[in-house]
C-alpha positions in Angstrom: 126.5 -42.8 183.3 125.1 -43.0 186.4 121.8 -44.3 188.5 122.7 -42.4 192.0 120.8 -39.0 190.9 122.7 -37.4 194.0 125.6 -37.5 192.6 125.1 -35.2 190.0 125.6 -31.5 190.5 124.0 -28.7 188.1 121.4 -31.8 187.1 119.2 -30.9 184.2 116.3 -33.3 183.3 116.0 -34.4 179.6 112.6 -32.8 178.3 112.0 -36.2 176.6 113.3 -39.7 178.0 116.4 -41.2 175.5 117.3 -45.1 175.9 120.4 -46.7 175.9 120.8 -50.3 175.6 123.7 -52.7 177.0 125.2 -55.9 176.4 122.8 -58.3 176.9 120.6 -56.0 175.1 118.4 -55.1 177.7 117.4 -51.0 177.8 117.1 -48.4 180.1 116.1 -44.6 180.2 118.4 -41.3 180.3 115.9 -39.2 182.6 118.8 -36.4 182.9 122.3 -35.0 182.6 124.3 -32.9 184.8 128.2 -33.4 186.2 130.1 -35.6 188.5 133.3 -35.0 190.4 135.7 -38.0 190.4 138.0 -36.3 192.6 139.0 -33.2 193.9 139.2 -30.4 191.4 138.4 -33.5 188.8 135.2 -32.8 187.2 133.2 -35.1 184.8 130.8 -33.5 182.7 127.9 -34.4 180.3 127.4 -37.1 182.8 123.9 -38.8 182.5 121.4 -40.4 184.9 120.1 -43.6 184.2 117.1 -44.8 186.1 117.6 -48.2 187.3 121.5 -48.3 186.8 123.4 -50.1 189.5 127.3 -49.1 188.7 128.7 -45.8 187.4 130.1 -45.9 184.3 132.7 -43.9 182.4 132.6 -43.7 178.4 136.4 -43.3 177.2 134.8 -41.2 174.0 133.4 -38.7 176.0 136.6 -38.2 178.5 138.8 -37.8 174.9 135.7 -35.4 173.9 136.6 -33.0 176.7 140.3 -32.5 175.6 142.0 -35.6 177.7 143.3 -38.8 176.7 143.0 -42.4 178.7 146.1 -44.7 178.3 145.3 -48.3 179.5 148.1 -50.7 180.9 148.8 -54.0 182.1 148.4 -52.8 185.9 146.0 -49.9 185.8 144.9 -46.5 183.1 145.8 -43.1 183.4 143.3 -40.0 182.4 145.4 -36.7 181.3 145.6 -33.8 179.7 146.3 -33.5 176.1 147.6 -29.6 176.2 149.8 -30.2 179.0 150.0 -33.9 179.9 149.3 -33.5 183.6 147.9 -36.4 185.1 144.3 -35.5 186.0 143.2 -39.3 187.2 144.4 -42.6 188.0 143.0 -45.9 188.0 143.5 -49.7 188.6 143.0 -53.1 187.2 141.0 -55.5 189.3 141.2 -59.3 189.0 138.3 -59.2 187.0 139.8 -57.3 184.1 137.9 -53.9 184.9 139.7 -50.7 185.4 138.6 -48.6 188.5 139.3 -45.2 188.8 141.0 -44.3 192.5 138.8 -42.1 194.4 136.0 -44.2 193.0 134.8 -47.2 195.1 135.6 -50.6 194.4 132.2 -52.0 196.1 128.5 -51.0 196.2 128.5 -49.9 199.9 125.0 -49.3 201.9 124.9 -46.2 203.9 124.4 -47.0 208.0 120.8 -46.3 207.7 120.3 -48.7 204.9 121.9 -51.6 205.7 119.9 -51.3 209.3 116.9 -51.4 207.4 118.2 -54.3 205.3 118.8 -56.2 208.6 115.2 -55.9 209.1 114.1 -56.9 206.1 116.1 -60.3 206.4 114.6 -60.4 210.0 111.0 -60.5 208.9 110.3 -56.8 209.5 111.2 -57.4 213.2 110.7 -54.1 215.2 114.0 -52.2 216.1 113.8 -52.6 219.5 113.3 -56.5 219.4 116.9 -56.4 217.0 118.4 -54.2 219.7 117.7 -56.6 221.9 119.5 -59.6 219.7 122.4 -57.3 219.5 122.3 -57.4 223.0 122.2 -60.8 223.9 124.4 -61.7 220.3 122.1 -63.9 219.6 122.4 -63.4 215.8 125.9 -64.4 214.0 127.7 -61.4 212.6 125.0 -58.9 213.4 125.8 -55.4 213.4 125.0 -53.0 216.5 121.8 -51.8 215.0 120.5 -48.4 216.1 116.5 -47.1 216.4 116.4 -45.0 214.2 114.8 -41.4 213.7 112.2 -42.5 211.5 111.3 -46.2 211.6 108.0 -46.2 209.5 108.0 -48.7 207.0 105.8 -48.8 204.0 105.5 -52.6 203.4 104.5 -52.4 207.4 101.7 -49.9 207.4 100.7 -51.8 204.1 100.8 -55.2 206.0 98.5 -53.2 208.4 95.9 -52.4 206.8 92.1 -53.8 206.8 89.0 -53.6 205.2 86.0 -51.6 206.2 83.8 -53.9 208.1 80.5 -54.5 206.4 77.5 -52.6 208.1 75.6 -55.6 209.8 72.1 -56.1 208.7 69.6 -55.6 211.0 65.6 -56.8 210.3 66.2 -58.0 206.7 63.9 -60.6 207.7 60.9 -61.0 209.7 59.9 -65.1 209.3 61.1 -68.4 208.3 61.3 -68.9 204.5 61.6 -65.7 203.6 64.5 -65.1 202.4 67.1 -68.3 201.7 70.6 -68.3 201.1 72.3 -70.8 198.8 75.8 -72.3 197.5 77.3 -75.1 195.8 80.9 -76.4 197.3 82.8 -79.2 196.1 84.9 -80.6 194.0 86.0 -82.4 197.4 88.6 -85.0 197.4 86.7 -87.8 198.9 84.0 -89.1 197.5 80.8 -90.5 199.6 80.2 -93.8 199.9 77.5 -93.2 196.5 79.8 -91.1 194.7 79.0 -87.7 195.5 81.6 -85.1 195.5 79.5 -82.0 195.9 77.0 -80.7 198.1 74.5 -77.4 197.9 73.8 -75.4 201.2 70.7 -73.9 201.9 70.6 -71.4 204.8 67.4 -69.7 206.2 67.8 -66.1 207.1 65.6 -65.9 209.7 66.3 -69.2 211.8 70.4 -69.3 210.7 69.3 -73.5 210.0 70.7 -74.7 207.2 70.3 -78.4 205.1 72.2 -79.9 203.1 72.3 -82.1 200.1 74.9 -84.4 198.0 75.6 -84.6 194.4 77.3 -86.0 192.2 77.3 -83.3 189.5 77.0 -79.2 190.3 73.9 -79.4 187.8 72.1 -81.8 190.0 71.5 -77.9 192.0 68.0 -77.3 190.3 66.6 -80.7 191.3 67.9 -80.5 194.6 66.2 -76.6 195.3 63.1 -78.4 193.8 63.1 -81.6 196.5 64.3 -78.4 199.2 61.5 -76.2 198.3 58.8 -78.9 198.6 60.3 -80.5 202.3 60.2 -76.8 203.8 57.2 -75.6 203.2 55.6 -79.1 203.2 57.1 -78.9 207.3 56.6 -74.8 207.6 53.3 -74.2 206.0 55.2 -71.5 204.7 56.3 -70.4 201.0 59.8 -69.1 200.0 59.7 -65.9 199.3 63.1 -65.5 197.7 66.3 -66.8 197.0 70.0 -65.5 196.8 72.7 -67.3 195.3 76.3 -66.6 193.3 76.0 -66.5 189.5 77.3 -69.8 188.8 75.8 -71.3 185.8 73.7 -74.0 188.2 71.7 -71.1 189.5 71.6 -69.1 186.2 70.1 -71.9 184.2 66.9 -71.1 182.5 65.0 -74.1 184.2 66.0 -72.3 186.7 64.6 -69.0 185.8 61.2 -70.2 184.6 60.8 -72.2 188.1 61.4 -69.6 190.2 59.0 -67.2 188.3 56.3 -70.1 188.1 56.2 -70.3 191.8 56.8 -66.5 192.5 60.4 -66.6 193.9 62.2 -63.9 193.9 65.8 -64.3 192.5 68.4 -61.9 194.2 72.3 -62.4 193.3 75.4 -62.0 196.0 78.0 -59.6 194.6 81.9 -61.3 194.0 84.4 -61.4 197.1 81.8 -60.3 199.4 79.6 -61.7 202.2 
């Protein structure tokens, strides 16, 4: 088995996905099949690919399958023939009690390319250029002499790049004072006033951009505090309010509310999440 879908030669994908499971029971899927070459004019077959797998691995069943045997020793294994006993492959015993085949790698080595990227990545996505320059001036411990690559587009990059659409700015929603008013409640806050609130409601006058302000010490103290808002403005403005936007939170979406705001002709308009 397999995950490096390169190496496999006359690669066939698997018209349905097969699982196989490991030792710590965890499973992963056989996308394909195809054969591997372990060494020169040494050829593995029936080899499959594994998405996700980190190490190639070789089942001793399936090498006896294809007409060889595999004697293990203290020091190493042997793959040969069973017709004529020619030794096909060799392979060693590591300190860790695994038997690696020579011709095979001991290590999972990074290709040039990817370990330059790599050294990015640990640089916080620090352009090429700028890493060229600490290779320079050595002013990274055990840095390699990193290249500029051919193609230095990275996709976390351009993703990091990316922004929103402005809004379209409103121009003339409103024409006088009163007319339309913006509201919101804010708070918990982590100090209290000297009376115990920890809230406060903002009202904010489209036309003029002034805004007032008022305490609480409960969010459902909102409706009382529109009602002692709504009679200071007009009282000072002569004017009426014509209409009133606000979030959905349950202290605007009260039925006191409601019946209030129809009584006195208000008309109720509600801000859409995550957006101005």
């Amino acid at each position: 088995m397999t995950g490096d879908k390169e190496k496999l030669q006359s690669y066939s994908a698997l018209e349905k996905e097969k699982k196989v499971s490991f030792g710590n029971d965890t499973l992963a899927f056989i996308k394909g099949k195809g054969s591997v070459h372990l060494k020169e004019k040494v050829k593995a077959g029936n080899v499959m690919y594994v998405d996700g797998l980190k190490h190639n691995l070789l089942s001793v069943s399936e090498m006896c399958d294809q007409g060889t045997e595999v004697i293990f020793r203290s020091n190493g294994c042997i793959v040969r023939e069973l017709d004529t006993g020619k030794i096909v492959i060799r392979g060693i015993r590591t300190p860790n009690n695994l038997y690696i085949l020579k011709g095979g790698q001991k290590q999972c080595y990074l290709s040039k390319n990817d370990e330059h990227w790599l050294w990015r990545r640990r640089l916080g996505h620090l352009s090429f250029s700028q890493i060229r320059k600490a290779c320079k001036y050595q002013a990274v411990h055990d840095l390699l002499d990193i290249k500029i690559l051919d193609n230095t587009i990275c996709k976390s990059c351009q993703f990091g790049k990316q922004t929103r659409t402005n809004f379209p700015e409103k121009e003339g929603s409103t024409s006088r004072p009163l007319e339309l008013n913006h509201t919101d409640v804010c708070g918990p806050s982590r100090k209290r006033s000297p009376r115990g609130e920890e809230y406060f409601i903002l009202f904010i006058d489209d036309f003029s951009r002034m805004c007032w302000i008022g305490l609480m010490k409960d969010k459902d103290e909102a409706f009382e505090k529109f009602k002692s808002f709504k009679a200071l403005v007009e009282n000072e403005s002569n004017r009426k309010i014509k209409c009133l936007m606000s979030n959905r939170g349950g202290e605007f979406t009260s039925n006191e509310f409601f019946d209030f705001c129809e009584e006195h002709g208000i008309i109720r308009e509600f801000s859409i999440a995550r957006t101005p």
